[in-house]
C-alpha positions in Angstrom: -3.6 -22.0 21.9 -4.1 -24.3 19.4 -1.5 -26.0 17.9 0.2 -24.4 14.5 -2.6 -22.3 14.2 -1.7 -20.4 10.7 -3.4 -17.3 9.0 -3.2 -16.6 5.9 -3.2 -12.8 5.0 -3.9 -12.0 1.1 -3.1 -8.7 0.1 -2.8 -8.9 -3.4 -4.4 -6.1 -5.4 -5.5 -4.1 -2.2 -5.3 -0.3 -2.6 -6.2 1.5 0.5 -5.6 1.5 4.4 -9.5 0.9 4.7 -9.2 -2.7 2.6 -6.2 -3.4 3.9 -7.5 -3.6 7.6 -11.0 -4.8 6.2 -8.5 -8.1 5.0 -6.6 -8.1 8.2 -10.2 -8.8 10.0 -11.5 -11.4 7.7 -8.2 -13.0 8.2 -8.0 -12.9 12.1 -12.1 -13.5 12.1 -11.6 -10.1 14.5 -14.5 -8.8 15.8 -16.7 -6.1 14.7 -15.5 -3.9 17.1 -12.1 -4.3 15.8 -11.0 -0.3 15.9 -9.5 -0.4 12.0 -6.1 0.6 13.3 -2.3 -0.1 14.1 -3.1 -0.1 18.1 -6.6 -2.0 17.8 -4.7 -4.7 15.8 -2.1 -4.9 18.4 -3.7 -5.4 21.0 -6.3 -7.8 19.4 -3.5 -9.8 18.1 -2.2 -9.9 21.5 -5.4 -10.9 23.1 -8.1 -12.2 20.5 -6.0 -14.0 18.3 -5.4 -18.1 18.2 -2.5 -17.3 15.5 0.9 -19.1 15.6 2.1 -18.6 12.1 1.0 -15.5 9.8 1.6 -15.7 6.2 1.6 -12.6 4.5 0.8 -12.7 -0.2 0.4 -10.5 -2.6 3.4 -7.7 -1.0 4.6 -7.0 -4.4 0.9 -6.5 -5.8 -0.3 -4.3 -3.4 -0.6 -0.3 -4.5 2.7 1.3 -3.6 1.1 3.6 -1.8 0.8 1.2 1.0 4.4 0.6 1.2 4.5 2.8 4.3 1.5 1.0 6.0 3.0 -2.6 5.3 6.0 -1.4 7.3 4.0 -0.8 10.1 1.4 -3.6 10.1 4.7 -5.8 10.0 6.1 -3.8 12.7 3.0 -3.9 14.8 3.1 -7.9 14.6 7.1 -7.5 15.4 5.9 -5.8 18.6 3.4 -8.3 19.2 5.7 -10.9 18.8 8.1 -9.8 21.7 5.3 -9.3 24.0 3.9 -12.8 23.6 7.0 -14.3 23.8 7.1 -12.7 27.4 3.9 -15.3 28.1 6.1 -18.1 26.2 3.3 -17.9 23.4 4.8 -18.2 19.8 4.0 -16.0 16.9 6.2 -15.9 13.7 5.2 -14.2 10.2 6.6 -14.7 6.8 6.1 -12.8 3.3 5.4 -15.6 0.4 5.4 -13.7 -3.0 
């Protein structure tokens, strides 16, 4: 990996599940075959990604009705986390505002 590889994920103003994981591949520079989903991010993240650090904006701008969805996606990275760690591969996230 490279060293303190950071992404930075901008969510500020986004409104659907579609944008949200249209961000999440800008971000990550996934590929296009990336599935638009909880279990394609995981295991890209797990697999694809060069990320060390993710910070997470705009939380408290995005459309509450993505308040569900942000649990998961944080969640999903949570479960990530542990399973690189097994490899002794670091990944940490934190929510700026």
């Amino acid at each position: 990996m490279e060293d303190n590889k950071c992404v930075i994920l901008d969510l500020t103003d986004c409104r659907y599940l579609g944008e949200l994981h249209q961000r999440i591949k800008v971000a990550f520079d996934f590929p296009d075959y990336y599935g638009e989903n909880w279990d394609a991010f995981y295991d890209l993240i797990c697999t694809d990604s060069k990320a060390e650090m993710i910070i997470i904006l705009g939380k408290n701008e995005m459309s509450k009705s993505l308040e569900a969805q942000f649990e998961r996606m944080c969640k999903t990275i949570d479960d990530a986390k542990c399973h690189l760690a097994g490899y002794g591969i670091s990944l940490e996230y934190k929510i700026e505002e």
